[in-house]
C-alpha positions as CSV (number, residue, x, y, z in Angstrom):
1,X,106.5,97.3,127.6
2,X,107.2,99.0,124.4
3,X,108.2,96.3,122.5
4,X,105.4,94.5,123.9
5,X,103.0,97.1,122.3
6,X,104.4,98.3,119.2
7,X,106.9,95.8,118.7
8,X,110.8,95.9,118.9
9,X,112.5,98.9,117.0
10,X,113.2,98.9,112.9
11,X,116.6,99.9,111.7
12,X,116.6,102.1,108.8
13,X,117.9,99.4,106.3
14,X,114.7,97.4,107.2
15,X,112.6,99.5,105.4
16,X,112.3,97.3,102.1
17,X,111.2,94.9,104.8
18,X,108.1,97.0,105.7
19,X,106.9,97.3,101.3
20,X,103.8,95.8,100.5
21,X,102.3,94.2,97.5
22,X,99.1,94.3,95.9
23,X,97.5,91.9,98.1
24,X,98.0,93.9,101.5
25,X,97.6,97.1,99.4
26,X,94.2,96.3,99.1
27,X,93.8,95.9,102.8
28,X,95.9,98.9,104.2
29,X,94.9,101.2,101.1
30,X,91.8,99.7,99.8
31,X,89.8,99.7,102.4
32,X,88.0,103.1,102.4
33,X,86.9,102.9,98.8
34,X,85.9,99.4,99.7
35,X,83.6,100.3,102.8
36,X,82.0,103.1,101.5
37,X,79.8,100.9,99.7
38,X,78.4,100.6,103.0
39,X,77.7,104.1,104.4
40,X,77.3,105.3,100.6
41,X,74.1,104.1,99.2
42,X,73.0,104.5,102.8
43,X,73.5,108.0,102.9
44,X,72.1,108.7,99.4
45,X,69.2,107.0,100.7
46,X,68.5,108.4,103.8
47,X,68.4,111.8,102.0
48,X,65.7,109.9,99.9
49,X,63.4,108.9,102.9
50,X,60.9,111.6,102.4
51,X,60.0,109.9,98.8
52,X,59.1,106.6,100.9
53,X,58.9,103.8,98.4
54,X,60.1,105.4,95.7
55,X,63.1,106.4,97.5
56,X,65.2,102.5,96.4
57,X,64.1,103.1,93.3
58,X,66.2,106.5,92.5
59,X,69.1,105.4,93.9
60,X,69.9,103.6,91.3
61,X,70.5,106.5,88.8
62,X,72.3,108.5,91.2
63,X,74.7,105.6,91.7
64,X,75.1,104.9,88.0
65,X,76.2,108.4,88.0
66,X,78.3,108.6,90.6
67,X,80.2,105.0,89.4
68,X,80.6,107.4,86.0
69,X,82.8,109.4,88.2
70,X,84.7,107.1,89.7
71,X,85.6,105.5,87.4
72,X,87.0,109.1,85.3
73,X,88.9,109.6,89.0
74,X,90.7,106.1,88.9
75,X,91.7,106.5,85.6
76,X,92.7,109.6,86.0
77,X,94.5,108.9,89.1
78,X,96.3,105.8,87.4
79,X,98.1,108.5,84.9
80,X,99.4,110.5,88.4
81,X,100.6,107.2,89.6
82,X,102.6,107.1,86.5
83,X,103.8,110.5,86.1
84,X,104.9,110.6,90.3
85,X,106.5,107.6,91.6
86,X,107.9,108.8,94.5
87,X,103.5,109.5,95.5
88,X,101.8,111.8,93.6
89,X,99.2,113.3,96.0
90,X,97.0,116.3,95.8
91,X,99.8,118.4,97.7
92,X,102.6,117.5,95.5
93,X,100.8,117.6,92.1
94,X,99.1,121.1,93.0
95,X,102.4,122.3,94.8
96,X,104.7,121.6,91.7
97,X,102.3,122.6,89.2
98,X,100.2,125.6,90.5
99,X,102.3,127.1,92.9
100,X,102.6,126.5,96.8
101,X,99.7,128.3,97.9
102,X,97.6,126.3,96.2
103,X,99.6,123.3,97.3
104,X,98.4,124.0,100.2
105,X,95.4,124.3,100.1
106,X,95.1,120.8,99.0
107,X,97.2,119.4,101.9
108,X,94.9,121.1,104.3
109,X,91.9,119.6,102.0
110,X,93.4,116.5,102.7
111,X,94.2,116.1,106.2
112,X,90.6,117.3,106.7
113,X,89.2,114.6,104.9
114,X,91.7,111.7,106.1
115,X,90.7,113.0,110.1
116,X,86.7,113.0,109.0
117,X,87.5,109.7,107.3
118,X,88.8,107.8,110.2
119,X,85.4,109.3,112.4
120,X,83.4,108.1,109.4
121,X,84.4,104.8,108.9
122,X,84.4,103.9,113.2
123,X,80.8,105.3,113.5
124,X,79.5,103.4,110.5
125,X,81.4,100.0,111.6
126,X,80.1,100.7,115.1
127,X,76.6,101.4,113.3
128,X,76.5,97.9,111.6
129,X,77.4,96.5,115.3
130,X,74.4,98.2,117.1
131,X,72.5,97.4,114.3
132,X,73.1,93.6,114.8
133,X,73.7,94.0,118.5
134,X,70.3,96.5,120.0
135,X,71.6,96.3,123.2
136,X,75.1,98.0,122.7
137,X,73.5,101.5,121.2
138,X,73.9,103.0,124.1
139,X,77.3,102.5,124.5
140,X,78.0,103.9,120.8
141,X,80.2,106.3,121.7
142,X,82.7,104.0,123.9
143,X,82.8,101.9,121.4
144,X,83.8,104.0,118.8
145,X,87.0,105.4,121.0
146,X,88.0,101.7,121.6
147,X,88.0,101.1,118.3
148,X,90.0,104.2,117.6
149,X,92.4,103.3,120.1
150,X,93.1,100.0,118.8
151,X,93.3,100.7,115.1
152,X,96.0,103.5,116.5
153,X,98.3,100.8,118.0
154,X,98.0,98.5,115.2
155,X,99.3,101.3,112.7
156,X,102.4,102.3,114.9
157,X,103.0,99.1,115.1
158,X,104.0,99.3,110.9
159,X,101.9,99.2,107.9
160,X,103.6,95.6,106.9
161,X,101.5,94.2,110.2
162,X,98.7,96.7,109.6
163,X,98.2,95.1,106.1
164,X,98.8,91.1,107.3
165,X,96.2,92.0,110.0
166,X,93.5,93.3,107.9
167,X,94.5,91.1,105.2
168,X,91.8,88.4,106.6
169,X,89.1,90.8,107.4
170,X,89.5,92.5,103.6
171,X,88.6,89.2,102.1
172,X,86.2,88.0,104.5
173,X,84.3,91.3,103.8
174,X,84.2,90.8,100.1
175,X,83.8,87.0,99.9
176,X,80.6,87.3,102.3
177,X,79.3,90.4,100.4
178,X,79.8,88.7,97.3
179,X,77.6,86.0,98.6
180,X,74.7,87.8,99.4
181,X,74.5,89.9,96.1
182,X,75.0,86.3,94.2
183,X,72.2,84.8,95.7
184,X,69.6,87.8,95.5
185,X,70.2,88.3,92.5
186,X,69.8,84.9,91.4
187,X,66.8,85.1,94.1
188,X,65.4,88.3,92.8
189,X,65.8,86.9,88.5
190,X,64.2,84.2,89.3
191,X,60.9,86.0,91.1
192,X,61.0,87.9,88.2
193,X,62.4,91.1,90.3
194,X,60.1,90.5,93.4
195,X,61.9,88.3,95.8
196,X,60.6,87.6,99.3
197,X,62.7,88.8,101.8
198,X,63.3,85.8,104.5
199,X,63.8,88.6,107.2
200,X,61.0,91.8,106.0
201,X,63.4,95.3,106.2
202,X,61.5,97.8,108.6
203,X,58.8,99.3,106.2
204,X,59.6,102.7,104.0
205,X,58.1,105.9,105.2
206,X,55.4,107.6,103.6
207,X,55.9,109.9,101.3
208,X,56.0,113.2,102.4
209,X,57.8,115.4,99.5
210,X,57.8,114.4,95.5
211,X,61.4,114.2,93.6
212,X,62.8,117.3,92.8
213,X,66.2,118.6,92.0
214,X,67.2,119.6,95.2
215,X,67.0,116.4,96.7
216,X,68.4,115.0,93.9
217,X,71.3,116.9,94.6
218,X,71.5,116.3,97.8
219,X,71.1,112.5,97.6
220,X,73.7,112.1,94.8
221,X,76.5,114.6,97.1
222,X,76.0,112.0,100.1
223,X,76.4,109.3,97.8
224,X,79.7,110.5,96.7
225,X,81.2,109.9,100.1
226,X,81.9,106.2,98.2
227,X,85.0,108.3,96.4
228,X,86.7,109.4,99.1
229,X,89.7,107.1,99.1
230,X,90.6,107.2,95.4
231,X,93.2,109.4,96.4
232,X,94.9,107.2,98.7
233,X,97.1,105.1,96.2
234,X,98.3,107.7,94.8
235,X,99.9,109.4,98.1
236,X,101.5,106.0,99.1
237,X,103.2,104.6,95.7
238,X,106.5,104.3,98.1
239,X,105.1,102.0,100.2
240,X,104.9,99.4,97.5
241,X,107.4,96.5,96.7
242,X,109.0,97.1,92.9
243,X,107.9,97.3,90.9
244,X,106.0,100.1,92.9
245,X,103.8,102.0,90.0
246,X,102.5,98.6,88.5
247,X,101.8,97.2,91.7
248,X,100.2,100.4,92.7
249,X,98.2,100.7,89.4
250,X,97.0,97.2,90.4
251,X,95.7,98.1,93.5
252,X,94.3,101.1,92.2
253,X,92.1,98.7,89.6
254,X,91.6,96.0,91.8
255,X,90.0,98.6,94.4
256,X,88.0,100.5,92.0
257,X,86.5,97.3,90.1
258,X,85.5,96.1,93.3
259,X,84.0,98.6,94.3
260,X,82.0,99.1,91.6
261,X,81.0,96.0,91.9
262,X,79.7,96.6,95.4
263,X,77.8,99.7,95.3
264,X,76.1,98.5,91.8
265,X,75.2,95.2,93.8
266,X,73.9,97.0,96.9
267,X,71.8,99.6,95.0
268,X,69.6,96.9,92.6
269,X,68.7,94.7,95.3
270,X,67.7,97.5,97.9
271,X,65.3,98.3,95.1
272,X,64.5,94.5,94.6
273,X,63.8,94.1,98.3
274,X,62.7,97.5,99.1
275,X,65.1,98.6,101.2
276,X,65.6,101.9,102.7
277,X,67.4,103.8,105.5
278,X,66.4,103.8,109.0
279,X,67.0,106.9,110.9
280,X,70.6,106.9,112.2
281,X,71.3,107.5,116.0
282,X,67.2,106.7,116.7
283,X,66.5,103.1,118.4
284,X,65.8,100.5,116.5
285,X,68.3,101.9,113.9
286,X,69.3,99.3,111.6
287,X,71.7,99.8,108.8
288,X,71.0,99.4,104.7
289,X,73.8,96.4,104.6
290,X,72.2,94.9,107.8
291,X,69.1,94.9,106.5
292,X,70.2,93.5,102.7
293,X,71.9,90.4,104.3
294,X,68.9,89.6,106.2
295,X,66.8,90.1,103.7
296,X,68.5,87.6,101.2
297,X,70.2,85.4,103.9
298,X,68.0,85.6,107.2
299,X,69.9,86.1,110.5
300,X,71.2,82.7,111.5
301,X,75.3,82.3,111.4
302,X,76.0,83.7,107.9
303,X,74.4,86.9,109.1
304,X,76.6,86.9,112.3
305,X,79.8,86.3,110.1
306,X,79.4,88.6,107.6
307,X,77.6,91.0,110.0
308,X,81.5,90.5,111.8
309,X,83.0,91.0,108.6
310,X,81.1,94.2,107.6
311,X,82.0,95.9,111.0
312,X,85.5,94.7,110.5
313,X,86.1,96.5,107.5
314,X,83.9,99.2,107.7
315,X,86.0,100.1,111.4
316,X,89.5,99.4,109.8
317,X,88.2,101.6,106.6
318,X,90.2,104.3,108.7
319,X,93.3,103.1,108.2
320,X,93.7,104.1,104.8
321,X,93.9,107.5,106.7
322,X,96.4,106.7,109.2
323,X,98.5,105.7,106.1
324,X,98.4,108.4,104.3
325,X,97.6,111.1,106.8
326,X,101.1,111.3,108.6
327,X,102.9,110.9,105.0
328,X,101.1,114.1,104.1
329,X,102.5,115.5,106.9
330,X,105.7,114.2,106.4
331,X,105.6,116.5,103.3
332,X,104.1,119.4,104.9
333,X,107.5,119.3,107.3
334,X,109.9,118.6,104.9
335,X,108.8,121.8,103.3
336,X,108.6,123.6,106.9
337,X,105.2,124.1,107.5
338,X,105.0,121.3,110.1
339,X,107.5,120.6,113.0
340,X,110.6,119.0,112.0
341,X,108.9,115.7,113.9
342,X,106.7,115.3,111.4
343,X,109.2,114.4,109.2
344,X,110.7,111.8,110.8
345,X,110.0,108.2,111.1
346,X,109.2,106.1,114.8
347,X,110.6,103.4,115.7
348,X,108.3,101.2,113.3
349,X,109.8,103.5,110.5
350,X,105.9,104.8,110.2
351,X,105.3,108.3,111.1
352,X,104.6,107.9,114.3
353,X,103.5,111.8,115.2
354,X,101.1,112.0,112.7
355,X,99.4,109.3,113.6
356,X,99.1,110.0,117.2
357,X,97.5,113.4,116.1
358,X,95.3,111.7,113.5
359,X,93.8,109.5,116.5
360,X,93.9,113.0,118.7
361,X,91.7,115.1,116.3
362,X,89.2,112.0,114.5
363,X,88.6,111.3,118.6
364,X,87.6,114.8,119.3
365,X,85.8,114.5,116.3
366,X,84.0,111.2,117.5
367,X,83.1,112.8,121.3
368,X,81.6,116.1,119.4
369,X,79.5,114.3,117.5
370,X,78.7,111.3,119.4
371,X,79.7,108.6,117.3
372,X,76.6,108.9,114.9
373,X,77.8,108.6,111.0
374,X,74.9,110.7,109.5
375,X,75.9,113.8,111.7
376,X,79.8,113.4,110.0
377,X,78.5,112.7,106.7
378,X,77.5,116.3,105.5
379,X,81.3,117.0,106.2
380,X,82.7,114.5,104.7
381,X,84.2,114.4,100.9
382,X,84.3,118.1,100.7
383,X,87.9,117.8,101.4
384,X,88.4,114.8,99.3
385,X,86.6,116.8,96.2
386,X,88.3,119.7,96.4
387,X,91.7,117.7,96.8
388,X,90.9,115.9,93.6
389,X,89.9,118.7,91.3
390,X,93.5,120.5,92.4
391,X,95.2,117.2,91.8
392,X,93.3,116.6,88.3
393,X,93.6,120.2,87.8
394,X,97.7,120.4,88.2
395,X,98.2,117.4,86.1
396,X,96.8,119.1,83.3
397,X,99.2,121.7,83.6
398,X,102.0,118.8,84.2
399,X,101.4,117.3,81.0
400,X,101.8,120.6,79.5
401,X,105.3,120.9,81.0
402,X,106.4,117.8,80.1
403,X,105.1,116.8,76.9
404,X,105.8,112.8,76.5
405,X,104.5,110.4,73.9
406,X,100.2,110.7,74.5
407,X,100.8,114.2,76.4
408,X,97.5,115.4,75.2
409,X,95.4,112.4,75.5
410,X,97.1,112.1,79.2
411,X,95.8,116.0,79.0
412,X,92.3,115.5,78.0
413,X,91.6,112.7,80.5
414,X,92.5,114.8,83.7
415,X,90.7,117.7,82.5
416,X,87.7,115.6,82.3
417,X,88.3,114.6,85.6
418,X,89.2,118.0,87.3
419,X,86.0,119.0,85.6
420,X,83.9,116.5,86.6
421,X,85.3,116.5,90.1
422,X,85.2,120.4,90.2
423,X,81.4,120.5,89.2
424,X,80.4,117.5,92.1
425,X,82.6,119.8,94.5
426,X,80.6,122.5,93.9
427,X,77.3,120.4,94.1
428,X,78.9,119.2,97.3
429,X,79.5,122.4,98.8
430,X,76.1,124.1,97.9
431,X,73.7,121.2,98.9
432,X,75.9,120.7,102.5
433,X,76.5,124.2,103.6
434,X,73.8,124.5,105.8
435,X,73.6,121.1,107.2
436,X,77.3,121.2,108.2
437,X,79.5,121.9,105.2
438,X,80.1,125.2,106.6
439,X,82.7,123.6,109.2
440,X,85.0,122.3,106.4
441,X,84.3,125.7,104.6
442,X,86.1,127.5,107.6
443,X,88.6,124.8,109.0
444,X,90.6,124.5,105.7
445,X,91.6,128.5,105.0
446,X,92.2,128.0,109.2
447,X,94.4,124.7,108.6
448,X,96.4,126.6,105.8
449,X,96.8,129.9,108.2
450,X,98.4,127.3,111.0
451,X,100.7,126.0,108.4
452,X,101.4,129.3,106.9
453,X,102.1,130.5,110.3
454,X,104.4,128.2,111.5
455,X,106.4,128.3,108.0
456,X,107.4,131.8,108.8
457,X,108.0,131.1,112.5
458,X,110.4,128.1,111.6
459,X,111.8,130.6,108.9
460,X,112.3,133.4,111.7
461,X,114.1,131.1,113.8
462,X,116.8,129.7,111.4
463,X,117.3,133.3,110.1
464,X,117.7,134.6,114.0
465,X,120.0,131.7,114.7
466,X,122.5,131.6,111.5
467,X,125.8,132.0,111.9
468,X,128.4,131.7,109.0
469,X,131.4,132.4,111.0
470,X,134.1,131.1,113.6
471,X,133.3,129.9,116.8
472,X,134.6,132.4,119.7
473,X,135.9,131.7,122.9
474,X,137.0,135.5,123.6
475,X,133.4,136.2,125.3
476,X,133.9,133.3,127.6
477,X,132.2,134.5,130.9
478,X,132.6,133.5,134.9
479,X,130.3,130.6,136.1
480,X,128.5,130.8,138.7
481,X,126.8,127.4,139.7
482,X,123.5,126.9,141.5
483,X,122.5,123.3,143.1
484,X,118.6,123.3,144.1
485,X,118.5,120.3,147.1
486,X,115.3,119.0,148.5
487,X,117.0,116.6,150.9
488,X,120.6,115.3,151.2
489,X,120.6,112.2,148.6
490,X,122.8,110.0,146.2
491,X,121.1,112.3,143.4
492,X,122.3,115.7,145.4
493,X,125.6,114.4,146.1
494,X,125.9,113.7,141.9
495,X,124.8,117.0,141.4
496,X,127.2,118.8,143.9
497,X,130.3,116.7,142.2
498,X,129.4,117.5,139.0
499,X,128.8,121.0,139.9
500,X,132.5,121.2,141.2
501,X,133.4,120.4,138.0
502,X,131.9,123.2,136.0
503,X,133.3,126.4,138.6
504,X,134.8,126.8,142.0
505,X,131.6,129.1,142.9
506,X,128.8,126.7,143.4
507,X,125.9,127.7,145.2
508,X,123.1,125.0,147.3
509,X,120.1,126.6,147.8
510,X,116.9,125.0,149.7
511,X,113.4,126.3,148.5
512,X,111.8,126.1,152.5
513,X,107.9,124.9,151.7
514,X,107.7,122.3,154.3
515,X,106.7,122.7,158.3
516,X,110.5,122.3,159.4
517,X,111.6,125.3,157.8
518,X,115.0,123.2,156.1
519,X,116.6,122.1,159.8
520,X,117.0,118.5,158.7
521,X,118.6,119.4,155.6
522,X,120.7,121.8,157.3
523,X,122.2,119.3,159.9
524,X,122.7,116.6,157.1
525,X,124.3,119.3,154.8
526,X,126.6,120.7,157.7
527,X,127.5,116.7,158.6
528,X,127.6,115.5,155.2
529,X,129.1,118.1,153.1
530,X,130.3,121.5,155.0
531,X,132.3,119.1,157.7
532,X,134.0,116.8,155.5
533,X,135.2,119.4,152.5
534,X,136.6,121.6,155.5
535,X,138.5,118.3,156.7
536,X,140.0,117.9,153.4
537,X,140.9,121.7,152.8
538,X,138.5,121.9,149.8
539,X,135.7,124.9,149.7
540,X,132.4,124.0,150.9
541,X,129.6,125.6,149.7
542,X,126.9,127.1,152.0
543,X,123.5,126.0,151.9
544,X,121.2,129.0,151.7
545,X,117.5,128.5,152.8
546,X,115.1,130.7,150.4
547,X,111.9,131.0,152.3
548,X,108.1,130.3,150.3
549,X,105.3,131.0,152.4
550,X,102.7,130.3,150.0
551,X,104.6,126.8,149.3
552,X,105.6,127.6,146.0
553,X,108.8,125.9,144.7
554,X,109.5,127.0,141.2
555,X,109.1,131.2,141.5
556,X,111.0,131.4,144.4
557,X,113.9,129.3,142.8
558,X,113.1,131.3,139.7
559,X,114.1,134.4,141.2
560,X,116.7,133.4,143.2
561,X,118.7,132.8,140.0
562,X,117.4,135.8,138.3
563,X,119.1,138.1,141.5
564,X,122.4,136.0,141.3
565,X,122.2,137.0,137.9
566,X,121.9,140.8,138.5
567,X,124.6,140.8,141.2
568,X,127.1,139.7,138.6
569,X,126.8,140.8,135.1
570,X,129.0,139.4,133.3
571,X,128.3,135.7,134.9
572,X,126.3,133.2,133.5
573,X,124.2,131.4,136.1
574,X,124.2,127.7,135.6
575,X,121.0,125.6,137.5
576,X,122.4,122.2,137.9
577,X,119.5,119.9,138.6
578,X,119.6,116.9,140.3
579,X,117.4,114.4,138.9
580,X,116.6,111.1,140.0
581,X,115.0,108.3,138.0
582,X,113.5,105.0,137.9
583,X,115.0,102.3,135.3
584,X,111.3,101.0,134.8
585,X,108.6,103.2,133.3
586,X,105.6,102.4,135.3
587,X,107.3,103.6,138.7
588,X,108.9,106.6,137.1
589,X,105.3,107.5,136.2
590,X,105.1,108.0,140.2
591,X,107.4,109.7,141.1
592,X,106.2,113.0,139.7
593,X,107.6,115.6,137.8
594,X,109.4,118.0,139.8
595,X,112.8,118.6,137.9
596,X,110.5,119.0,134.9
597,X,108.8,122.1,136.5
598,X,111.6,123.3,137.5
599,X,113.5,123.1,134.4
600,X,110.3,124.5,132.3
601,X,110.4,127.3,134.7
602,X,113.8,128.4,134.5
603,X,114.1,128.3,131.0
604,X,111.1,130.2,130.5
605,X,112.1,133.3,132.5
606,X,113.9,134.8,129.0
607,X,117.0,134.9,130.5
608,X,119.4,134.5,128.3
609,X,122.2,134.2,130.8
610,X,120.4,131.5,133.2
611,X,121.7,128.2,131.7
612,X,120.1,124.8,133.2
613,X,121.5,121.4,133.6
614,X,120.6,118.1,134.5
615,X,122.0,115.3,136.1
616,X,120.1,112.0,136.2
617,X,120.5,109.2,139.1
618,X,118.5,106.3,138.0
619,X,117.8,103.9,140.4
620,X,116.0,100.5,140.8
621,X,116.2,97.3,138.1
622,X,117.4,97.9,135.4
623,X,115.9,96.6,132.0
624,X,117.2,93.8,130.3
625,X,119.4,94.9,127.5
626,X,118.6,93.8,123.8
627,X,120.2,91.3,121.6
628,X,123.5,93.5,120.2
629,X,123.0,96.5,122.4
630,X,124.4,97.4,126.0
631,X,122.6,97.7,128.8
632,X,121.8,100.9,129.3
């Protein structure tokens, strides 16, 4: 069922297999820059609604502004691609070159903004599909799950088949885009800038405030969600085929010249056709793209394809995240502020824990806030902002280090940026605080505290657990084994042998919770075992019946161990579990989870001289074994 679902397992030398080039950069990478051209005019614009019809008309400053600073990020970012091939993200660049606190503080940036990334982009692809579909709003929030759920298959399947299966929806996305703002413009020149819109957009608001620097702010900060996966290249350089910086600097300009493109596009003919946002999460919400391709192409079957295509893209958007997410904890581990797990690759050689997680936290995420994009928006890019200024910010103290050929021109440019980026993060922060803001505010010093913490935990636990000497035998200490047996079995008899094995003193012991108070297992235990070993001259050892009146199974074993343990001091107490298993999955999910209780129980008493094992039985079909490998 496993290779049915994530595909047959990768060996380590088939990494180079899993590389990518430009092509399905764009479309495992790409696609968050690409589909905020979506949700971020929309956004700037539905902080304009209370100008009304004059709100269309402003964007389009704001966005000249904000392509200004992308395009000092991408260029920028193309010098850290250069400067880190191995991926130069915010954590490394800060870590290296301002110390690890501060390295930290952008990982944590991050990962905030990858997880509110991944919640973005589903609610805003599931936005464009109520949008064209009324009669699926309700079900917003379902649909936004299922989507999650399937982009989080597709990426532990490995980001070679993540990038051939977005591949086609990339393209589509643009090509159909690029239709539309072709033709109204052409549309819009020649009505000399007043086309008539074959399907009307729902008509503007009144005006209810005048223009004024707040909400100037305000609009341009929402805008800037378009931004937000700049950074993305730059963390996954080793992902590429070699050469791996050119074909990464590629991307890097093939994304942002797009995207340019697209928000310019979006932004003149919303003011050529006077569009402007709806009010997201009401009924009869429609979304600015939805509206556009209406607008210039009606809503026969070009509106349903590239309706498809927009939802497509806009709902993959968050796999840029579940790329680069789990590689930033990957680093985060490797430096031992993550569990060691972290670090290592699945069996798709993609980080398979960090991805699992991602989905975990951007679906809590989703369920708290109901799948609607404009609730997530005021969160998003503060991370992302923040995370750039420290990256821009360290470079310019790289370049200071290193001093190659163009040092100080390399220097100059990511000042600009880290200032530029600094000044919108601050803009950011002050305009979003009290519409939500205020959560990022206090998860990132909490993110940094969990990391923090469990750095010095991991730390404590090597240092407790060192040992630079000899190993020695001269503490050796009596066994004394205990069997746990719920009935006579195949699995109890593989426990008792094995048990043998390990001491002479071996101990069965019967937790009574049932109504016959252990007289079956008695009989079978003085037929089955006690008889036969007294035949044969070997010791048999007694079943004893621990009583549980309240039915419990794991306490009373519990302490049964603990009180052999006290009776002989300098014993260790070995639990030897039998444990019996299905081959198949599905029916071992039946079977429950006793042993495991057990097990968990024991260990969890703190004794330090209560040892358990286990000993599997598996039983029924056994799985077919794979080509060069025997059967288990």
């Amino acid at each position: 069922m496993a290779d049915i679902l994530l595909g047959p397992p990768l060996a380590a030398g088939q990494e180079g297999h899993e590389r990518i080039g430009v092509g399905a950069g764009l479309a495992v990478l790409g696609l968050d820059a690409l589909s905020s051209a979506a949700y971020g005019p929309e956004a700037a614009l539905t902080m304009l609604r209370p100008l009304g019809p004059a709100g269309p008309w402003l964007l389009a400053p704001i966005t000249l502004a904000i392509v200004l600073l992308l395009v000092l990020v991408a260029a920028s970012y193309r010098q850290t691609l250069g400067a880190y091939p191995n991926g130069g993200g915010s954590y490394t660049v800060a870590r290296e070159n301002l110390g690890p606190r501060t390295g930290l503080l952008a990982a944590s940036a991050l990962l905030l903004d990858y997880t509110l990334n991944v919640a973005v982009g589903i609610s805003a692809g599931v936005g464009m599909l109520v949008s064209a579909v009324p009669a699926l709003h309700p079900y917003t929030l379902e649909l936004c799950l299922g989507l999650l759920g399937l982009l989080t298959l597709v990426n532990l399947r490995g980001v070679r088949e993540a990038g051939a299966a977005f591949l086609a929806p990339t393209w589509l996305f643009i090509l159909t885009l690029a239709v539309v703002l072709a033709v109204g413009a052409v549309r819009a020149l020649a009505s000399g800038g007043a086309p008539v819109a074959v399907v009307p957009p729902p008509a503007a608001p009144a005006a209810t405030q005048a223009v004024g620097v707040w909400l100037v702010l305000r609009a341009f900060a929402s805008g800037c969600t378009a931004l937000t996966g700049v950074e993305a290249i730059s963390n996954a350089v080793p992902v590429f085929r070699a050469p791996s910086v050119r074909r990464a600097r590629a991307t890097l300009g093939l994304v942002v010249g797009l995207l340019v493109a697209l928000l310019l596009g979006v932004t003149l003919l919303a003011r050529a056709y006077g569009v402007t946002a709806t009010v997201p999460g009401a009924p009869g919400y429609q979304s600015v793209l939805s509206q556009l391709i209406g607008a210039v192409m009606g809503r026969g079957v070009f509106y349903a394809v590239a309706s498809a295509a927009v939802l497509a893209v806009l709902s993959l958007s968050a796999n840029t995240s579940f790329t680069d997410f789990p590689r930033v904890c990957h680093l985060l581990a490797q430096d031992g502020y993550l569990p060691a797990g972290f670090a290592h690759r699945g069996r798709r050689l993609g980080y398979s824990r960090g991805i699992v997680v991602l989905a975990l936290l951007a679906g809590a995420l989703l369920v708290a806030f109901r799948g609607v994009t404009d609730r997530l928006i005021p969160l998003f890019a503060i991370g992302a902002f923040l995370a750039f200024t420290l990256s821009q910010a360290g470079m310019v103290r790289h370049w200071r280090r290193v001093r190659p050929d163009g040092a100080r021109r390399a220097r100059l440019l990511n000042a600009a940026g880290a200032l530029g980026t600094g000044l919108t993060f601050v803009v950011l922060l002050v305009s979003k605080f009290a519409y939500g803001a205020w959560i990022s505010v206090l998860l990132i010093p909490l993110a940094m505290g969990l990391f923090t913490t469990l750095q010095a935990a991991a730390r404590r636990a090597r240092r407790e657990t060192a040992l630079a000497r000899p190993i020695d035998l001269s503490s050796e200490a009596p066994l004394i084994v205990v069997v746990p047996v719920g009935r006579w079995s195949r699995a109890a008899e593989r426990a008792l042998v094995f048990a043998f094995q390990l001491s002479r003193e071996v101990r069965a012991v019967h937790v009574v919770t049932g109504e016959d108070g252990g007289t079956q297992l008695a009989a079978d235990w003085a037929r089955f075992v006690e008889g036969p070993l007294a035949a044969r001259g070997h010791p048999a050892p007694h079943l004893e019946l621990v009583d549980s009146p309240y039915r419990e199974l794991v306490r009373p074993l519990r302490e049964y161990c603990l009180q052999r343990v006290r009776e002989a001091p300098g014993s260790v107490v070995a639990v030897v579990l039998p444990e019996p298993l299905e081959w198949r999955w599905l029916p071992r999910l039946a079977q429950g989870h006793r042993p495991e209780l057990l097990r968990t129980g024991l260990i969890l008493s703190g004794e330090p001289r209560l040892v358990v094992v286990s000993v599997p039985l598996f039983f029924g079909p056994r799985p077919p074994a794979r080509d060069g490998q025997a059967s288990p």
